[in-house]
Each structure stands twice: as structure tokens, then as C-alpha cells.
SEVEX-433951 format. One record per residue: residue in one letter; y negated, z, x of N, C-alpha, C in turn. Coordinates in pm, whole numbers, padded with zeros to 5 digits, always signed. Each point is the difference from the previous one (the first is absolute). Layout:
N
aYZXYZXYZX
...
//
This chain:
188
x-16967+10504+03862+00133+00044-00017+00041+00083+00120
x+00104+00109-00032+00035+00101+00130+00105-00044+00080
x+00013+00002+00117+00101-00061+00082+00123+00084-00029
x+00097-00044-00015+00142+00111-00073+00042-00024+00168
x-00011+00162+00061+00039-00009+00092+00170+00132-00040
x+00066-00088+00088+00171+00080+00026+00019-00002+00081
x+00079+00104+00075+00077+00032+00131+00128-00059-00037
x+00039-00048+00104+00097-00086+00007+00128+00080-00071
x+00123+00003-00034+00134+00038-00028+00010-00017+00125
x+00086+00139-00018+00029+00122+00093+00199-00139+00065
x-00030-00026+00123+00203-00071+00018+00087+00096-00028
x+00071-00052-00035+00158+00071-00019+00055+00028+00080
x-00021-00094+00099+00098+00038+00135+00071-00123+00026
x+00101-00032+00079+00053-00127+00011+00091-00022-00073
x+00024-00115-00036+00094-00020-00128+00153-00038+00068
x+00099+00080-00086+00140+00004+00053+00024-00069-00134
x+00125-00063+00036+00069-00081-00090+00122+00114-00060
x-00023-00040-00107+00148+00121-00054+00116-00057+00019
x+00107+00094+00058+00103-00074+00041+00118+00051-00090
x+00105-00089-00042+00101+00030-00069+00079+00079+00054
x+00061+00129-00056+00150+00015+00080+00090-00027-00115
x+00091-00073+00093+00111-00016-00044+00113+00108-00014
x+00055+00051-00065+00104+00103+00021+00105+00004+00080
x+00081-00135-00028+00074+00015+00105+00016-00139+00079
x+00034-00037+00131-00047-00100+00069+00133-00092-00002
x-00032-00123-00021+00128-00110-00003+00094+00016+00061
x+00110-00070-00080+00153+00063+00128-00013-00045+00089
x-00029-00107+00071-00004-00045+00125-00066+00106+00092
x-00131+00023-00062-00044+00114+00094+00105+00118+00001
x+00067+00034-00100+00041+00113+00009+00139-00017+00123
x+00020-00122-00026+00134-00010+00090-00111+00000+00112
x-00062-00036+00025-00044-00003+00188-00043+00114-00010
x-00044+00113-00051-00004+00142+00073+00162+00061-00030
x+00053-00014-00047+00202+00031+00008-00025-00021+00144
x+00006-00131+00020+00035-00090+00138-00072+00083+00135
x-00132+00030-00027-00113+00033+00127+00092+00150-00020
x+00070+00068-00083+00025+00159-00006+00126-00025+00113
x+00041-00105-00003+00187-00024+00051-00043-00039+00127
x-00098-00049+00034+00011-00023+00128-00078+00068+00096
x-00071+00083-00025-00036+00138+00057+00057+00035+00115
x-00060+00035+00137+00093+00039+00113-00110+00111+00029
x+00021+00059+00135-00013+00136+00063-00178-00049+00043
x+00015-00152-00025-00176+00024+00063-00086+00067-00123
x-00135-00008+00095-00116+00071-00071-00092+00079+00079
x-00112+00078-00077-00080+00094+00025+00068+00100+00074
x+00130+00073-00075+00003+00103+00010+00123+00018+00159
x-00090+00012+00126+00123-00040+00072+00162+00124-00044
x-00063+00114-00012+00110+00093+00036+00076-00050-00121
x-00001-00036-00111+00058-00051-00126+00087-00094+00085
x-00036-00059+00044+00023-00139+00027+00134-00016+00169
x-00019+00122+00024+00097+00042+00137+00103+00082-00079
x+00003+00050-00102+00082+00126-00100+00055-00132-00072
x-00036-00099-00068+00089-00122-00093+00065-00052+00130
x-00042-00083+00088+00085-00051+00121+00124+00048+00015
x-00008+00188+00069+00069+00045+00024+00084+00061-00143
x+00027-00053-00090+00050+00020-00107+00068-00100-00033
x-00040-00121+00020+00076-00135+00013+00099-00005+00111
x-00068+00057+00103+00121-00001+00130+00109+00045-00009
x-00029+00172-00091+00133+00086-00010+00103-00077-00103
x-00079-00048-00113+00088-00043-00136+00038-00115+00071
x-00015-00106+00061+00106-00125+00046+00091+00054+00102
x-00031+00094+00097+00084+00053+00053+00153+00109-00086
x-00088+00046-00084+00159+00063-00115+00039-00123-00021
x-00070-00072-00064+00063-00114-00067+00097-00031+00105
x-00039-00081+00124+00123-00027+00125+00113+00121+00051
x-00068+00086-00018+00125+00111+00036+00078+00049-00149
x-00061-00046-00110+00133+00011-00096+00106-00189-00032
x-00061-00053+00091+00064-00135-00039+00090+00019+00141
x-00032+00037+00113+00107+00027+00085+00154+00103-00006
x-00045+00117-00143+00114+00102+00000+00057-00132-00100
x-00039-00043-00105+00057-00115-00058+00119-00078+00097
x-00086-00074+00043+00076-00079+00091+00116+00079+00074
x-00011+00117+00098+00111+00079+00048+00093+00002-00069
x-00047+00064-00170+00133+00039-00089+00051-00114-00014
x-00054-00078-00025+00073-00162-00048+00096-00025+00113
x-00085-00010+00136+00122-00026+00130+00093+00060+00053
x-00006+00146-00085+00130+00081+00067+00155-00092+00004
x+00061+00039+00067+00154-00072-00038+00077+00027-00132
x-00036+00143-00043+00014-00006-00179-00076+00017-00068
x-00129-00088+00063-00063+00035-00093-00088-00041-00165
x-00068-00020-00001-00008-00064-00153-00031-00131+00032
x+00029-00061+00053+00030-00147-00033+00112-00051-00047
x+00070+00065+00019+00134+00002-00071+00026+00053-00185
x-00110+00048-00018-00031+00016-00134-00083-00122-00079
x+00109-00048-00086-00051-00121-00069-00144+00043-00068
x-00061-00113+00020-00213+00008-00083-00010+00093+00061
x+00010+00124+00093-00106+00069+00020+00015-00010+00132
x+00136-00078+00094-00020-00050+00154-00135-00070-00007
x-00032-00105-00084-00101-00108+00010-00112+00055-00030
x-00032+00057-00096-00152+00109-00030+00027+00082+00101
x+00118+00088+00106-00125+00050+00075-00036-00105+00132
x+00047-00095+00015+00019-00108+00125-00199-00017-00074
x+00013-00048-00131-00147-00075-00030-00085+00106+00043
x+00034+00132-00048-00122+00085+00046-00057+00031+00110
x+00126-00005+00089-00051+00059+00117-00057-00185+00054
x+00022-00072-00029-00098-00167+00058-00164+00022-00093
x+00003+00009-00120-00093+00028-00073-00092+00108+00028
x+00051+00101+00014-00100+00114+00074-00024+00006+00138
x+00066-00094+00086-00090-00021+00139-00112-00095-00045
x+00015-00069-00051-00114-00148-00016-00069+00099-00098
x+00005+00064-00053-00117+00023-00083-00042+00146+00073
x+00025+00078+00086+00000+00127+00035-00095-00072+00171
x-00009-00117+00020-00034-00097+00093-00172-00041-00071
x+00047-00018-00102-00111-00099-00039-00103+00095-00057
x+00014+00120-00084-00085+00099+00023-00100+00071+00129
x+00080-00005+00068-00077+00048+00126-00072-00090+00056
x+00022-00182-00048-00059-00089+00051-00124-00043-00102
x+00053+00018-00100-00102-00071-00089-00141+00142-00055
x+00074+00128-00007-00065+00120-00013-00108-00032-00117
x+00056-00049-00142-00142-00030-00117+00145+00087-00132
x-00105+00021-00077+00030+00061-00116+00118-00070-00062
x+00030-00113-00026+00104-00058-00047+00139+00047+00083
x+00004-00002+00122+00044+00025+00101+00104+00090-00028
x-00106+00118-00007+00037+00158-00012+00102+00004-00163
x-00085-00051-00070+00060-00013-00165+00146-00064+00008
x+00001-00107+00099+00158-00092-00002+00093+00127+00095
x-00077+00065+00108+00100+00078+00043+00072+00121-00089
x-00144+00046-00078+00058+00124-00112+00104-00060-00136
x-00050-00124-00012+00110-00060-00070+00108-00028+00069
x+00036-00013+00079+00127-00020+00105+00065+00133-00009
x-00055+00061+00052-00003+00189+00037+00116+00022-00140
x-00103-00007-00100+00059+00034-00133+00097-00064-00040
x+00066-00101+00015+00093-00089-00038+00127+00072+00043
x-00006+00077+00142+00118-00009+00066+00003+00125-00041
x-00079+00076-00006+00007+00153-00095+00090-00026-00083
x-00048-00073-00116+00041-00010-00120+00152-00050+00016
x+00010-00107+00089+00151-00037+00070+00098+00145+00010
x-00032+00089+00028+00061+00050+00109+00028+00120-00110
x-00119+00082-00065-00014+00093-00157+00123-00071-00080
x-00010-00070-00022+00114-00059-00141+00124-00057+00098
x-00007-00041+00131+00143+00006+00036+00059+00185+00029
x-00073+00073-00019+00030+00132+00025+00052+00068-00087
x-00122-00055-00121+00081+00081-00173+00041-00041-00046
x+00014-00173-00040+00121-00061-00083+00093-00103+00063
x-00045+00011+00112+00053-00156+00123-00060-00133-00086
x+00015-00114+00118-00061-00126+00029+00080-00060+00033
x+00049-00075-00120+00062-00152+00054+00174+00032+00021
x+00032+00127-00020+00133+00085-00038-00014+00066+00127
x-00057+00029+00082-00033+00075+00099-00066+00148-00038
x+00046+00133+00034-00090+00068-00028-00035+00107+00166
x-00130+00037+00034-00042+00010+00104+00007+00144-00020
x+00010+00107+00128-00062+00156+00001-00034+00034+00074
x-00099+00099+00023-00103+00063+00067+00098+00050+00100
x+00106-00018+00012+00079+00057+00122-00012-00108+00121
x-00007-00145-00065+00029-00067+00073-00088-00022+00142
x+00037-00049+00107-00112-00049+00100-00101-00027-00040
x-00076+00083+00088-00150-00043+00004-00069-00038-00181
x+00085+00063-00066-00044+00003-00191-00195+00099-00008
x+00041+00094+00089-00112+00082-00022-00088-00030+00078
x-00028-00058+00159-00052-00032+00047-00081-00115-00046
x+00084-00145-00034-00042-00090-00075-00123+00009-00115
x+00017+00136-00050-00062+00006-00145-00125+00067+00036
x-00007+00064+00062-00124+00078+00062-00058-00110+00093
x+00042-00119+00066-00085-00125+00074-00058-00057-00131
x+00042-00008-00092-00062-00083-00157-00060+00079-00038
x+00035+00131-00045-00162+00044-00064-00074+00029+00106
x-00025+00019+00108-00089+00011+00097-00100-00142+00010
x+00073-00103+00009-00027-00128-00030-00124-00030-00056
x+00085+00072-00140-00092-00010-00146-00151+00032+00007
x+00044+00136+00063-00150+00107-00011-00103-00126+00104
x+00063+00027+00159-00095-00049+00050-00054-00155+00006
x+00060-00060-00098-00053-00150-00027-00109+00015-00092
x+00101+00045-00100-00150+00043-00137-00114+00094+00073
x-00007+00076+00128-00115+00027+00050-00076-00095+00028
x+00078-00064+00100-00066-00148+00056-00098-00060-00066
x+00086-00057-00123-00081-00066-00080-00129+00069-00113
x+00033+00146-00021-00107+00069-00035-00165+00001+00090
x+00088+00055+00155-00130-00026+00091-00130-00105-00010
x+00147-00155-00006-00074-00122+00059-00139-00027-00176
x+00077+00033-00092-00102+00009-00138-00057+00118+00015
x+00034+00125+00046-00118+00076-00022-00156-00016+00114
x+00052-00047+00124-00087-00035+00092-00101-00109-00025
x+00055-00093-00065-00094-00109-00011-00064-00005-00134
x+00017+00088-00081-00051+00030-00184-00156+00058+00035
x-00065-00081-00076-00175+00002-00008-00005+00139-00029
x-00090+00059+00089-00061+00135-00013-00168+00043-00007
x-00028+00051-00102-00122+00050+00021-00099+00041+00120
x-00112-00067+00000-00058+00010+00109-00051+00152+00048
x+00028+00035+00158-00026+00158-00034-00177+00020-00005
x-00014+00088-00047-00149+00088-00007-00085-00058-00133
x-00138+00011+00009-00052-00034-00148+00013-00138-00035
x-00032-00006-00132+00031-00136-00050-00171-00081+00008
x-00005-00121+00051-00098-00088+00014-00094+00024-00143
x+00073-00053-00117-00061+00060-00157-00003+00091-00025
x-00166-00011-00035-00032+00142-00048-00070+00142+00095
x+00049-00022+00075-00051+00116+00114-00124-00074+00074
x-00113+00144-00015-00083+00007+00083-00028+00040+00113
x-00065-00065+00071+00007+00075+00150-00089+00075+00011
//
């Protein structure tokens, strides 16, 4: 009888397990990258990113404190709006509210941070817009008044450079492609 000779089968290679994807990942996970996006600060790789968000946090808590101080002035004049029923006390809150938070930005310097200041920012905008065109609280406000125009240009200034802030601190630390060729696939 003839010896049935065979060459062995050729390996496949190493065996990978097939892996599921899932489409989209459980809420829990999804809330902890919300969470890891909010608390984002100026560190990272990228230093100059990371000296440009800082100093973007510095300026926006600083508007923030120098529009909670014209607050406060107008409120303390001897006629001045504290003597105006509900809107003596909103601007007394603002100008306490926007030091502590115009404080705590520059201290805490993370994405949430910046977001509570532009929400702040915007509030008193919006305060200040509709006490202008239809009045607030039977009060109605005008661009004539003290420090009306000055005030409004510290808030959107505010605005811009917080929402930089917090653009920086996510764009600096967001996964980037590795530079030069890719490991797969390329021959040397």
C-alpha cells in the first residue's frame, strides 16, 4: 500500500475573536463622557492651547467681576436702583452672584465653569434686552442710562471669551490622529 503523504494545511494566522459592536453605548456610559466633556480644564498635550484656555478663563471671571461691580455701584448710588422695587434686589443678587461665580471661574478654570459663566453672562443680557424693550417688573430700562452700554459690551465680551475657554479646553484634549504613516498596512 502507498503512504498518502500531505503537506500539512497551510495556518490561518492567529485567531481573533469577533467582537460585537454595539451601536450605541449604555446611558451610564453616555452620562460619564457628558461628565469627562464638563470637566475638562486647560491641561494637556497641547501646552500653547492650554496657556490660550487659562488665559481665557482669567479674562471671562474677571468681566464677570467687573460687570458684578458696575452692578453693585448702580445699586449703591444714593438714587440709585435699589430704590426700585424687584430690580433693587436682582441687581444687589447680581452683582454678589457674579463675584462668586466671576471668582470661581478663574479658580476652578474646567468647562462647566466657563458654561455657568456664559449662562450667567446671558441671563443678565437677557435681563437687561427686555428691561430695555418692554420693561421688567414695571420698570423699563434705556441705553441712556449709566453705564447701560458699557455693561452690555462686559456680557457679550464675557460670552465670546468663555465659550472660547471652553472650546480650547475640548479642543486641546480631543483624540487626534497620530502624525505620519499609519502602523497598518505600510511597508517599509
Amino acid at each position: 500500500m502507498a503512504a498518502d503523504v500531505r503537506s500539512p494545511a497551510p495556518h490561518p494566522g492567529p485567531t481573533v475573536a469577533a467582537a460585537s459592536v454595539d451601536p450605541a453605548p449604555p446611558v451610564r456610559h453616555r452620562r460619564a463622557m457628558r461628565w469627562a466633556l464638563l470637566v475638562r480644564g486647560p491641561g494637556g498635550a497641547n501646552r500653547s492651547l492650554g496657556v490660550a484656555a487659562t488665559a481665557c478663563f482669567a479674562a471671562g471671571g474677571l468681566l464677570l467681576v467687573w460687570s458684578a461691580y458696575v452692578h453693585f455701584h448702580l445699586w449703591g448710588e444714593t438714587d440709585g436702583y435699589r430704590s426700585i422695587a424687584t430690580i433693587g434686589p436682582l441687581f444687589l443678587f447680581q452683582s454678589i452672584a457674579g463675584l462668586v461665580i466671576g471668582v470661581g471661574v478663574v479658580v476652578v478654570r474646567r468647562v462647566w465653569a466657563a458654561l455657568l459663566g456664559v449662562g450667567f453672562a446671558l441671563a443678565t443680557l437677557g435681563g437687561f434686552v427686555l428691561s430695555v424693550t418692554n420693561g421688567l417688573f414695571g420698570f423699563k430700562e434705556s441705553w441712556l442710562a449709566p453705564f447701560a452700554k458699557e455693561a452690555f459690551v462686559i456680557e457679550v465680551v464675557t460670552v465670546a471669551v468663555l465659550l472660547l475657554a471652553a472650546v480650547l479646553c475640548l479642543f486641546q484634549s480631543a483624540p487626534r490622529a497620530p502624525a505620519g504613516p499609519s502602523p497598518a498596512g505600510d511597508e517599509a
